[in-house]
KETIZA-29967 format. One record per residue: x, y, z of N, C-alpha, C, O, CB in turn; residue in three letters. Coordinates in steps of 0.02 Angstrom, whole numbers, plus 50000, padded with zeros to 5 digits. Atoms other than C-alpha are relative to their C-alpha. Glycine has a CB too. Example, Ala and Ser with C-alpha at 12.3 -4.5 7.8 and 13.67 -1.06 7.14 Angstrom:
% KETIZA-29967
500454994150000506154977550390500455006050000500975005950033499505000150062ALA;499584994149997506844994750357499615005550037499865011050045500205002349929SER;
% end
This chain:
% KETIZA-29967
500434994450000500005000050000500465006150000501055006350019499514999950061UNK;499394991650019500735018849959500435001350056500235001850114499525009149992UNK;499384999849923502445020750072500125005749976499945007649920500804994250015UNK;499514992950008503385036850080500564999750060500474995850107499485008050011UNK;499614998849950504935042250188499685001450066499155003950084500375004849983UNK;500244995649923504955045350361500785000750033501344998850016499354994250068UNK;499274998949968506145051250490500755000449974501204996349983500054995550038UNK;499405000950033507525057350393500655002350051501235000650039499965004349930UNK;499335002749968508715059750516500234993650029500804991650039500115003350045UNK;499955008849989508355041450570500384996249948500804991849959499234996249997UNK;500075002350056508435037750398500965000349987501354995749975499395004949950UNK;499424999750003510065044150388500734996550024501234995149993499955004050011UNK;499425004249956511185035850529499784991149960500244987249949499805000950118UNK;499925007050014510365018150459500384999949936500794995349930499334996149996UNK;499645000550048511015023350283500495000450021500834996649988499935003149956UNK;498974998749971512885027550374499804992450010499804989249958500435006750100UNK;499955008549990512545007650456499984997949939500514995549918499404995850043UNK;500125003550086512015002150277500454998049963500624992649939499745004249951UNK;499355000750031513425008750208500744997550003501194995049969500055003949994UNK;499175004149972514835004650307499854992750008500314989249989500345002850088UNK;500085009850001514134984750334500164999949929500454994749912499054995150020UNK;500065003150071514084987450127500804999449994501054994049978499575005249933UNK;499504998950017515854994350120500414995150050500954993450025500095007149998UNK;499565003549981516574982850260499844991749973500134987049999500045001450074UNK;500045005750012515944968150174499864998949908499694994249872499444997550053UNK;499944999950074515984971650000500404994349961500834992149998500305006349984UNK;499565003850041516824959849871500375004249979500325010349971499754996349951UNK;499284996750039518504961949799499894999949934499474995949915500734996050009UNK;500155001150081518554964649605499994993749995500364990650032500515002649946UNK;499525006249999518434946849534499384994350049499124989150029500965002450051UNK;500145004249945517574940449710499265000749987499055005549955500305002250075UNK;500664999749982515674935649746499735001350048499864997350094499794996449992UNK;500314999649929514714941649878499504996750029499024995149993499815004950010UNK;500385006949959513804929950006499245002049989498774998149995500204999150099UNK;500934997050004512084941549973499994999749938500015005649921499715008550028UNK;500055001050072511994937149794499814992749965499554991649910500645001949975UNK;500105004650008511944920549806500304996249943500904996549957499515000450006UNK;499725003450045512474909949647500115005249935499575005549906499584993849988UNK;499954995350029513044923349525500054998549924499995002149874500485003150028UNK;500045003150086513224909949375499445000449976499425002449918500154992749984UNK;500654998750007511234909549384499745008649996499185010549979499714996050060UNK;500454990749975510774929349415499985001449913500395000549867500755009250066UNK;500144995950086509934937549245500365006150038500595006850095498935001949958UNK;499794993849995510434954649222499595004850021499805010050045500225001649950UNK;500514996449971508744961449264499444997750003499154994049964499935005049977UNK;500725002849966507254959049362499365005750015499445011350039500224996550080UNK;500414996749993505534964949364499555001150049499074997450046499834999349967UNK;500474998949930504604970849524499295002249979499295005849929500325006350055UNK;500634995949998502754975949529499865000450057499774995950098499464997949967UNK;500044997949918502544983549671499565006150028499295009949988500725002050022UNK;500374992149995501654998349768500235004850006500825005450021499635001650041UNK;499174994050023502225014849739500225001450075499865001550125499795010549948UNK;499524994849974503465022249838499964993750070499834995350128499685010650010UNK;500015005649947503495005549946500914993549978500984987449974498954994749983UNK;499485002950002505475002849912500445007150009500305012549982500084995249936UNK;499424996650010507095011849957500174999749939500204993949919500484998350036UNK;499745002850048507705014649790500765001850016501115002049965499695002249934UNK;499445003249993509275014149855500374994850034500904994350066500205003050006UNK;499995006649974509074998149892500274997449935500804994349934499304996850029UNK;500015002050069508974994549706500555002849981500704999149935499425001849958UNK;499494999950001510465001449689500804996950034501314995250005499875003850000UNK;499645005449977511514993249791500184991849987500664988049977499815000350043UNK;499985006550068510844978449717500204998149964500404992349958499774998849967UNK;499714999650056511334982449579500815000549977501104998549927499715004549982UNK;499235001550019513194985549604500264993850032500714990250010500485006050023UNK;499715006149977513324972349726499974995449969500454991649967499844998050048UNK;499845005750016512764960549637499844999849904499644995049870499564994850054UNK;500005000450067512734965149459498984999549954498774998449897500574992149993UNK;500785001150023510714964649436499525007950015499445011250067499634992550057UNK;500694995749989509344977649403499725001850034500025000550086499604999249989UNK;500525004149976507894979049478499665006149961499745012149974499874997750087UNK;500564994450031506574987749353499274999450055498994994150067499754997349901UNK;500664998949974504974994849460499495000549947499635003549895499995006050041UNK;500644995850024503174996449394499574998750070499694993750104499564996749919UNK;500364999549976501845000749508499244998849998498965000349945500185003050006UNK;500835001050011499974996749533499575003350058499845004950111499804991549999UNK;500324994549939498765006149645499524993950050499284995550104499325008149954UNK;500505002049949497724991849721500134990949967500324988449914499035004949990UNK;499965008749998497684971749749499834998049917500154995249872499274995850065UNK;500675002750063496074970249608500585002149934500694997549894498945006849998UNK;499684996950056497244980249477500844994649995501084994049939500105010050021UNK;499645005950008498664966849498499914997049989500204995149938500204997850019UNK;500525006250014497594953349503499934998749914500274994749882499165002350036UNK;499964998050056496974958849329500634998049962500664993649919499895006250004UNK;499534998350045498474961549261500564994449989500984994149944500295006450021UNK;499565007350011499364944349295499304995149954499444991549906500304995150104UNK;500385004050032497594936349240500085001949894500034998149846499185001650043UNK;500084997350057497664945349082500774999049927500875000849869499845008150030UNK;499395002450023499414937849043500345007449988500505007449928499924994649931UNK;499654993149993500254957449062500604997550000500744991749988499855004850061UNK;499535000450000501844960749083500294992850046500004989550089500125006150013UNK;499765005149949503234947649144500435000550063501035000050071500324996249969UNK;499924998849936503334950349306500504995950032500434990150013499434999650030UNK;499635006249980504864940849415499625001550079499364996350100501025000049990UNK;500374999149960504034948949581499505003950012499495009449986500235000350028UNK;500594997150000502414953549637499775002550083500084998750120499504994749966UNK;500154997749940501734961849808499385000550048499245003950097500165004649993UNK;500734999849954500004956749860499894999950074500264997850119499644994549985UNK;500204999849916499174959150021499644992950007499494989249960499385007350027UNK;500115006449984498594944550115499504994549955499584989149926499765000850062UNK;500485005150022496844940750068500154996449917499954990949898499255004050004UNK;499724998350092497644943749855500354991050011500324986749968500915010049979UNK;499705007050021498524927149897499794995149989500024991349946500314997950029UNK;500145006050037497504914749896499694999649960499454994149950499834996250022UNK;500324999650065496734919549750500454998349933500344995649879499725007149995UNK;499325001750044498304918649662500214993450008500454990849958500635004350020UNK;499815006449956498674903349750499694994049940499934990049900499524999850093UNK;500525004450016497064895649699499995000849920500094994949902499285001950039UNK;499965000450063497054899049508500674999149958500724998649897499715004949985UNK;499395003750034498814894349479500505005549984501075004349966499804995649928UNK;499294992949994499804912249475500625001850014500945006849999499965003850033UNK;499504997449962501134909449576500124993650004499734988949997499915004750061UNK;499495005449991502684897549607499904997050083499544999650125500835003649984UNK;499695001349930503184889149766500955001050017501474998449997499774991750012UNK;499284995349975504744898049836500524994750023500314989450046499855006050074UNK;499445004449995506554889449860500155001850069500305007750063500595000849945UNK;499804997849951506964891950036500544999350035500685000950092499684999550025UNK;499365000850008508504887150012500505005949981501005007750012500024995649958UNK;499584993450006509144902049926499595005350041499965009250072500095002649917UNK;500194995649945507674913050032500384998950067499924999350108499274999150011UNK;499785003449943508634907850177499915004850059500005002850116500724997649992UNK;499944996549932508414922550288499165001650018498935006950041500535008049993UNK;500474999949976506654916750308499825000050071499295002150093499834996649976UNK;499725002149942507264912150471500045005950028500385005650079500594996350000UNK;499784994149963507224931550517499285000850009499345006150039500495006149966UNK;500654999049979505194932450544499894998650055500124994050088499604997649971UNK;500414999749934504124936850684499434995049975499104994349924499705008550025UNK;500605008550014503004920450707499475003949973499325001649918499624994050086UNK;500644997750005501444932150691500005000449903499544999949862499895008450053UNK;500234997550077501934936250508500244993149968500564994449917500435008149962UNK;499765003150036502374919050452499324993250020499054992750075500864999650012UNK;500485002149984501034904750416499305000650024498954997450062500184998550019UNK;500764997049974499474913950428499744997849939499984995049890499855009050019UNK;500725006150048497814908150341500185002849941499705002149903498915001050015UNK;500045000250084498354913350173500594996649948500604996849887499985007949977UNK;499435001049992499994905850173499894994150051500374994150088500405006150018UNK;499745001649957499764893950282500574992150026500704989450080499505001250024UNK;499445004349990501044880750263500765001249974501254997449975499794994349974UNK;499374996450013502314894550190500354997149942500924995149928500464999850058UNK;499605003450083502564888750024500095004649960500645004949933499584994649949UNK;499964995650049502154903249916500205007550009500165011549962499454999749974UNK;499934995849994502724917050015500635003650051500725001350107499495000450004UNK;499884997449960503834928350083499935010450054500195015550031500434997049977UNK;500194996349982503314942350198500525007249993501125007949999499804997350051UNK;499664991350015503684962350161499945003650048500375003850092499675004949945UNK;500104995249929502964974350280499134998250018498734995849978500165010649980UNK;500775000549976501184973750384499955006550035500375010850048499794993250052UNK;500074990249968500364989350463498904997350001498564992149997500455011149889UNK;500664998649979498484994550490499575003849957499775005049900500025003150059UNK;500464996150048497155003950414499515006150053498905005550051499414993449955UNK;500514995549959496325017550533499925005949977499815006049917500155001050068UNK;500044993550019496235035450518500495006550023500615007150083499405001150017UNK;499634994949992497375052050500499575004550032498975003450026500315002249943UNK;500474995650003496715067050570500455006250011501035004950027499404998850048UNK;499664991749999497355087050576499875001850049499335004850050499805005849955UNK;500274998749916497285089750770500105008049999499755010750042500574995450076UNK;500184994250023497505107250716499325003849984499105009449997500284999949958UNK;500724997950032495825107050627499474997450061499085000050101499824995649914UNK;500355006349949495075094450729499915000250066500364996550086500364994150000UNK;499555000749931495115096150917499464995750044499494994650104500255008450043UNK;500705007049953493535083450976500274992449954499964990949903498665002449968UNK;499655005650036494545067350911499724995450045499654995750106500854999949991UNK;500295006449947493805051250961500344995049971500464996049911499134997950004UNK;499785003250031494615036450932499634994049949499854988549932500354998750039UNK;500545001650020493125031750844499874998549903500325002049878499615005750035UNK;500215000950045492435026350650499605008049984499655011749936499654993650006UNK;500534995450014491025039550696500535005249959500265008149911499555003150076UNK;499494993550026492505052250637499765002049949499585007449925500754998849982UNK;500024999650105492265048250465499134999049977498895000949924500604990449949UNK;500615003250020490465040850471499525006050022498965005649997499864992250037UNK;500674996549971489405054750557499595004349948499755010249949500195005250061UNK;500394996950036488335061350444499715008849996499445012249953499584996150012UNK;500174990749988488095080350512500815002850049500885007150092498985001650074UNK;499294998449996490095080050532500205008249986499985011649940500374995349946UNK;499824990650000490755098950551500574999849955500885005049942500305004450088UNK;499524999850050491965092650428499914996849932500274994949886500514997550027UNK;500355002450087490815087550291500295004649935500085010049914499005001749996UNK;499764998950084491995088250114500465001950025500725006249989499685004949939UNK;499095000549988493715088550206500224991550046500554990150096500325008950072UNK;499705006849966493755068450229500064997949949499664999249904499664995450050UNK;499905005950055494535055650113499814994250030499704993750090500744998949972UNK;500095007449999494205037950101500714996649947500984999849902499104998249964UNK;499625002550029495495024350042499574998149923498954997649920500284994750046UNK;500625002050068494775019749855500314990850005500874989349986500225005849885UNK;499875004550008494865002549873499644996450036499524996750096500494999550000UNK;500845005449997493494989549869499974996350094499524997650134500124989649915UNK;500015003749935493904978750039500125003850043499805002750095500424994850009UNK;499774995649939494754993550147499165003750019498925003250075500745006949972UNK;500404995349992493145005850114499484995450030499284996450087499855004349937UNK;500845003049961491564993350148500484996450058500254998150113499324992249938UNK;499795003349944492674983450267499945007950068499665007550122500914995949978UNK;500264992549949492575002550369499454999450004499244999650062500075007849978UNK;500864996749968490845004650369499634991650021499144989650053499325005749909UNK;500475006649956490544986750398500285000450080499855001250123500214990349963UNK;499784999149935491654987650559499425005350038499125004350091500795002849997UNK;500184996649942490845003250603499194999550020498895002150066500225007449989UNK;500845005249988488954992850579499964996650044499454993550059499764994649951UNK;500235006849975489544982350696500114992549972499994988050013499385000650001UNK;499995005250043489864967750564500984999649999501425003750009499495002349917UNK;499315000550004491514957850535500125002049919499725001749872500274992150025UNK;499744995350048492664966850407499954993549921499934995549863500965003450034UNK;500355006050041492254947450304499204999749981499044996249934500124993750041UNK;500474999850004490584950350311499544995849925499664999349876500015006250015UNK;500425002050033489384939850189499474999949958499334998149901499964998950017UNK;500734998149994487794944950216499865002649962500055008349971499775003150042UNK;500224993650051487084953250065499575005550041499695011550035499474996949931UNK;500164992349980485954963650171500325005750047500235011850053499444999650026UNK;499284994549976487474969650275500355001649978500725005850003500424999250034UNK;499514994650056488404973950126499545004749978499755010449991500354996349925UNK;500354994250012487094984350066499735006850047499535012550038499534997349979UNK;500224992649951486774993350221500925003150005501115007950039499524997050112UNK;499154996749987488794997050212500175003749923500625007349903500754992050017UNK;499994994950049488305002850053499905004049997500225008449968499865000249968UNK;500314993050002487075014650094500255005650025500135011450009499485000150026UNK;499704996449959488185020650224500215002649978500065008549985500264998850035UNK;499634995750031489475025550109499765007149938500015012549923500394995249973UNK;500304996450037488405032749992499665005150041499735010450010499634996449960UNK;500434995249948487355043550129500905005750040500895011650059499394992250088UNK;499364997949986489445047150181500435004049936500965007149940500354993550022UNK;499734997550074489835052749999499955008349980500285012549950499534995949941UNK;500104990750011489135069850000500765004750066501035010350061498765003050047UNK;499474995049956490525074250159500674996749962501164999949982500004998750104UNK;499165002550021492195064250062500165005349932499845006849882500084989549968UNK;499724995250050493035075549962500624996449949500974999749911500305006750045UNK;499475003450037494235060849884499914993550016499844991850074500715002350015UNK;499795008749996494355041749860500634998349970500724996049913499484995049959UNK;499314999449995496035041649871500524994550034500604994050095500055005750032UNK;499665004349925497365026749912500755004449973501195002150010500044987650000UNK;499444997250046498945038249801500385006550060500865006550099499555004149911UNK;499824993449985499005056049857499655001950044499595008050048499975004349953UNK;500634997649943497605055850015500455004650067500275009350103499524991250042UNK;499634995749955499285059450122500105006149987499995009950034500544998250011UNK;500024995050024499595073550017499495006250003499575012350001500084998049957UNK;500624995949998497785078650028499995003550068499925009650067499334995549990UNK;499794999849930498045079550219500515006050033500385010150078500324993550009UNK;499654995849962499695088550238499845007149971499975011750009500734998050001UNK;500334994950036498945102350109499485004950058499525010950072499564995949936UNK;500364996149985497515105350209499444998749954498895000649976500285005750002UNK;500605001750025496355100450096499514995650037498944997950039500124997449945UNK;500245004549969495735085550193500345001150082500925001750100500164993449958UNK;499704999449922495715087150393499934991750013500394990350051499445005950066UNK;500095007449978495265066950416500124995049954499904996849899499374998750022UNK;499865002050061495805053750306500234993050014500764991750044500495004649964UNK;499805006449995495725034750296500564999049967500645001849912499564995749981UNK;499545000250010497285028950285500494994750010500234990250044500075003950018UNK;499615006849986498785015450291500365004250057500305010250068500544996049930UNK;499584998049932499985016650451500585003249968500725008250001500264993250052UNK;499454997250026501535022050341499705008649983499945013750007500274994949929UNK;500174993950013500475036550264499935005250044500175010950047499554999649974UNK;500084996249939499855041850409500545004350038500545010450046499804995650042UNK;499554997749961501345043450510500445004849965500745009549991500324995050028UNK;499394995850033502415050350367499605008450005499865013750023500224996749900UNK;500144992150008501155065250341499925004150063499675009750063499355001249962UNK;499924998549931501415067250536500715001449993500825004550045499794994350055UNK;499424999649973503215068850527500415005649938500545004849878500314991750015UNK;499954994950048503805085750472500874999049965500965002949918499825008150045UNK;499375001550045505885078850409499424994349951499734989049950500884995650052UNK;500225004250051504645068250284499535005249951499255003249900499584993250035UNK;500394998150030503745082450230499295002850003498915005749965500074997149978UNK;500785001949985502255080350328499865006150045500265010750035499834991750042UNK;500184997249933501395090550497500064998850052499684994250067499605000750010UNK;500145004549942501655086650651499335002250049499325001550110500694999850045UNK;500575000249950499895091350710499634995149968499074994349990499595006850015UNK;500355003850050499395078250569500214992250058500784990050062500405000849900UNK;499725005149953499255062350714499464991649964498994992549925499775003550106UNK;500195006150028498685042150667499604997750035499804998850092500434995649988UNK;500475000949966497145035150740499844991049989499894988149934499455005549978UNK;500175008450023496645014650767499325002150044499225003950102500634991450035UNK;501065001149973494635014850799499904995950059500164990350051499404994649933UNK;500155005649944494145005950964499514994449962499444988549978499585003850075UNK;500285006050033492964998950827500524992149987500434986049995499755003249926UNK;499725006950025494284988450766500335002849907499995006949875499144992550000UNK;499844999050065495254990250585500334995449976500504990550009500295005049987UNK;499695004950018496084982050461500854999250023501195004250035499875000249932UNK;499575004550012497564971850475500394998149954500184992349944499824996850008UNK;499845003550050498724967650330500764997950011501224999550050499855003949938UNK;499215001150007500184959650276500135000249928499714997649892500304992850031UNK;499805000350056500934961850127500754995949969501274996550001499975006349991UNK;499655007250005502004948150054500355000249937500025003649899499484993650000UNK;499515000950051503394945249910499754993749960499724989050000500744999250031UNK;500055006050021502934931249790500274998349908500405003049871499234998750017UNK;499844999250092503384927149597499354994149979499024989249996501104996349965UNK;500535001750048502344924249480500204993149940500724992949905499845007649957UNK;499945005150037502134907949384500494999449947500974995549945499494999249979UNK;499574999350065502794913749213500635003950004500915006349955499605003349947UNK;499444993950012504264924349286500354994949982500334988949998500335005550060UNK;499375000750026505804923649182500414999550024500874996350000500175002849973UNK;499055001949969507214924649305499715000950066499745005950103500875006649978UNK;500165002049920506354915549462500654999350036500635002250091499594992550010UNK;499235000349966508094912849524500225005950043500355005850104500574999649941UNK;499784992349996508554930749539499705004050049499955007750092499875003649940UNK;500434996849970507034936049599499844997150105499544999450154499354998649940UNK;500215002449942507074925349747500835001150069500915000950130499704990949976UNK;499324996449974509014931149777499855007350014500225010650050500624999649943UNK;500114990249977508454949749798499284998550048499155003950074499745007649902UNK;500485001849952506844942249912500474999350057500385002150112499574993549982UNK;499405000049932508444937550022500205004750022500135006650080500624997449993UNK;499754994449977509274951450008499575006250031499765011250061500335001949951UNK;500374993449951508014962550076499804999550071499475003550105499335002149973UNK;500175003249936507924952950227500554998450032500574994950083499614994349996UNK;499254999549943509714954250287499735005050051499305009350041500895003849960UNK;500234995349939509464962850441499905008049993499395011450000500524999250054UNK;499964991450018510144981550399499625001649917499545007649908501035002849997UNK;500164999950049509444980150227499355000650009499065004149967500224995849967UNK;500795003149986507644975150297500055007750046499695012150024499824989850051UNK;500184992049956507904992350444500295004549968500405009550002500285001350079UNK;499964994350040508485002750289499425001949980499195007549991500394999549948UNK;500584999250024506924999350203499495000650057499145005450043499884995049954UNK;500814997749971505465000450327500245005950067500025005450124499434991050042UNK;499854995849966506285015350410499875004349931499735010149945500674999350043UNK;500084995950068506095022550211499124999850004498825004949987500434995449918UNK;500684998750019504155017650219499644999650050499054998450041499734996349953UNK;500274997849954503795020250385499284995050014498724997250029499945007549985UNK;500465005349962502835001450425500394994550024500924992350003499444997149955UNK;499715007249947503154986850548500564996249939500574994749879499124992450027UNK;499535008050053504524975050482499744992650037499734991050097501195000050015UNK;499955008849973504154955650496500654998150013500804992450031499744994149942UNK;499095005749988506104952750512500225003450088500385009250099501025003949908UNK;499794997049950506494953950698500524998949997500774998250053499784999150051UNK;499144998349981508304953850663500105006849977500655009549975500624994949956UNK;499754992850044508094970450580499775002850072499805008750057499525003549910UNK;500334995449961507324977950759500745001450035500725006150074499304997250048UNK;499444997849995509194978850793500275006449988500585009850029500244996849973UNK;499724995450069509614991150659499295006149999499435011849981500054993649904UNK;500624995249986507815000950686500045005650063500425003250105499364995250017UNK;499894994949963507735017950807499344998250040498734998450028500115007249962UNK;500565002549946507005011450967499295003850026498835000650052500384999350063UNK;500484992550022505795028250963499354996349968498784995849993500455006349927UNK;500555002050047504865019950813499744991350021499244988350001500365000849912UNK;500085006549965504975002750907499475000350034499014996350030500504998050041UNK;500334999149942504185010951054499085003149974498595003150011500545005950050UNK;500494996750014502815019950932499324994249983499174991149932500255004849942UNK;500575004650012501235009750979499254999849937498794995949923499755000850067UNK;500294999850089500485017950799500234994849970499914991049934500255006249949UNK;499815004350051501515008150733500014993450012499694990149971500565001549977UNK;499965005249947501794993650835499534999150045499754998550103500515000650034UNK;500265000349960500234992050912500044993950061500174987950056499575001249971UNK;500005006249942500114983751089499454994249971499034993749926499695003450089UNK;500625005850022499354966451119499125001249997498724998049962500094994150057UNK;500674999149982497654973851182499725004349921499145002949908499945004950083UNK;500054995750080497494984850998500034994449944499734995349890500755006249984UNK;499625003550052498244970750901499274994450016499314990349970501024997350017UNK;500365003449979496544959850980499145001749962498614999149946500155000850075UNK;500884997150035495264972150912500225000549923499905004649892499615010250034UNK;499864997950094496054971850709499884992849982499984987450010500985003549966UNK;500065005050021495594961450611500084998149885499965002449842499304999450045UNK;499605002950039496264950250444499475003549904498865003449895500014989650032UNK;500715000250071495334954850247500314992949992500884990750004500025006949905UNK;499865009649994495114934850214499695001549931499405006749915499504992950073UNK;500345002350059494594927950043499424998750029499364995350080500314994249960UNK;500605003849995492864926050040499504998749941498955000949923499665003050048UNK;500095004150062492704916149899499515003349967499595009349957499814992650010UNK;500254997550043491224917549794499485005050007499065006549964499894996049971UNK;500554994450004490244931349881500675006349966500475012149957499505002250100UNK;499654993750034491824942749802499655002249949499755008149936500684998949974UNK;500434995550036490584946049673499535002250013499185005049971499844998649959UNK;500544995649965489394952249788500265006150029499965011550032499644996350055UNK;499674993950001490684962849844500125003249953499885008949955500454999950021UNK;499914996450068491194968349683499295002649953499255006649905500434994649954UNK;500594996350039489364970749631499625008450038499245012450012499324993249998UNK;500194997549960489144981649790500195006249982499885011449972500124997550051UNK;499434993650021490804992049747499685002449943499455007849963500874997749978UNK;500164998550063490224995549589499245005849988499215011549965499914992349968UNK;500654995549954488375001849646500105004950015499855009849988499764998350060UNK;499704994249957489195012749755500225005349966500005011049969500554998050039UNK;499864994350018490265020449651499625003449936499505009249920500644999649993UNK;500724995150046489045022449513499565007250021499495012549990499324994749999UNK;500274994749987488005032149636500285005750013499985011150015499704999150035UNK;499684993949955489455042749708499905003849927499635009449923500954999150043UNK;500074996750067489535046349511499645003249980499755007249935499984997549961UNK;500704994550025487905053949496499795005450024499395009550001499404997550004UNK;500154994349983488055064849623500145006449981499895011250012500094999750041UNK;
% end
């Protein structure tokens, strides 16, 4: 989901660690380096699809001199728009970046490889919570990227009756009707208004999706954006005082060395929110599976893994990287929520074939927002 910087003076001392582990362990002309893995196998370049701004790119550089390989980015804005775009035989992808529930859909129609964990080898650096969960769950097809939350930003500037509440966004005679965004994306948005119904964020029920329809639609006249891209942007502007949001976004447009406000603060609903993980996998038809699963490693060396999610400002699954991380952002229970927070979130799950009841719902919806 959309990353941006954070904490750039943080950012900075891990690039000095980065660099000096790169430079005291560098290869000699000639020599191979141990993070590269078999160098007779490596193509020359590899293709990521990924979400934007959800990589150091000087990660990809390093990569690249260390070990002689690429890494070309393209970006996609949402699970469904990936999905698509591997069904549709698109580009050839060597890695791909779905969120949880995205996997077993991929899983299940034949999309995706089963991973060597032989050359992944620093699988062995995960927090149990992110490894073997129901979409994944015997760890064949995946390895984990970053996880984080889904609640709400708000402008405590603008704002000063903050509840840690859904109602934020949902109240209907809101004093901030047409300065709130919504995430645009089918499972985050009804999974909100189903939470704040009362209903699990899986929900079934055709007549509880429709009342999470109406909601949004009766909520449509106060959103001023369906936004998962630029909603942070919308935020630190001033355009938007409230704004569903991912935990990276959030915090970055809170943290003024990123660019952001610091009266701009991150909110988890006592309702309950989502949950994700987002996960590394290759795709069936990639061309240089090899490669791709050598730079899956490499991002999971310890300082390599607390370069990057100190760049996009969400949880790392590698607890060898909490080493190499600024105990500050350790301690930041936004980000890291405690166990009692971590009890009320909950998972987006496949739910098989009412997804076209969801998708007939989404669709409804935004039809009507369209007419307004």
């Amino acid at each position: 989901m959309k990353r941006f910087l954070i904490y750039t003076i943080v950012i900075a001392s891990v690039l000095l660690a980065a660099c000096q582990a790169a430079t005291a362990t560098a290869p000699a002309v000639g020599e191979t380096s141990e993070r590269c893995g078999d160098t007779s196998q490596l193509a020359d370049e590899i293709f990521l699809y990924n979400w934007s701004d959800y990589l150091d790119a000087t990660i990809k550089d390093q990569f690249e001199q260390e070990c002689g390989v690429k890494v070309t980015e393209t970006n996609f804005d949402s699970n469904e728009t990936m999905l698509a775009t591997l069904q549709a035989g698109g580009a050839d992808y060597d890695i791909i970046v779905p969120s949880d529930y995205m996997v077993q859909t991929l899983i299940d129609e034949g999309l995706v490889m089963e991973l060597d964990y032989n050359v992944i080898s620093n699988i062995k650096n995960m927090e149990e919570i992110n490894v073997n969960q129901y979409f994944d769950p015997d760890q064949k097809y995946t390895v984990p990227y970053f996880w984080g939350t889904s609640g709400f930003a708000v402008d405590t500037s603008v704002v000063t009756d903050v509840k840690p509440s859904w109602s934020m966004l949902f109240d209907p005679n809101s004093p901030y009707c047409g300065k709130i965004s919504m995430l645009n994306d089918e499972r985050e948005t009804l999974g909100a208004a189903l939470m704040y119904l009362g209903y699990s964020i899986n929900d079934t029920d055709p007549a509880h999706l429709e009342e999470a329809k109406n909601l949004l639609i009766e909520q449509s006249k106060c959103v001023k954006a369906y936004d998962s891209e630029t909603n942070d942007e919308l935020i630190i502007s001033g355009e938007t005082v409230l704004g569903h949001m991912w935990t990276g976004d959030a915090i970055t447009s809170g943290s003024p060395d990123s660019g952001g406000r610091e009266e701009i603060d991150y909110v988890i609903p006592t309702e309950g929110c989502t949950i994700f993980q987002d996960n590394m996998m290759v795709p069936a038809a990639a061309p240089n599976a090899y490669t791709a699963m050598v730079f899956m490693n490499y991002l999971h060396f310890p300082q390599v893994a607390a370069q990057n999610a100190e760049y996009v400002g969400y949880p790392s699954p590698n607890k060898a990287a909490k080493e190499f991380i600024d105990p500050a952002i350790l301690a930041d229970e936004r980000v890291y929520p405690p166990a009692e927070v971590m009890s009320h979130l909950q998972w987006i799950e496949d739910v098989g074939d009412a997804l076209e009841l969801y998708d007939r719902v989404w669709t409804e919806f935004k039809a009507a927002v369209g007419s307004q």
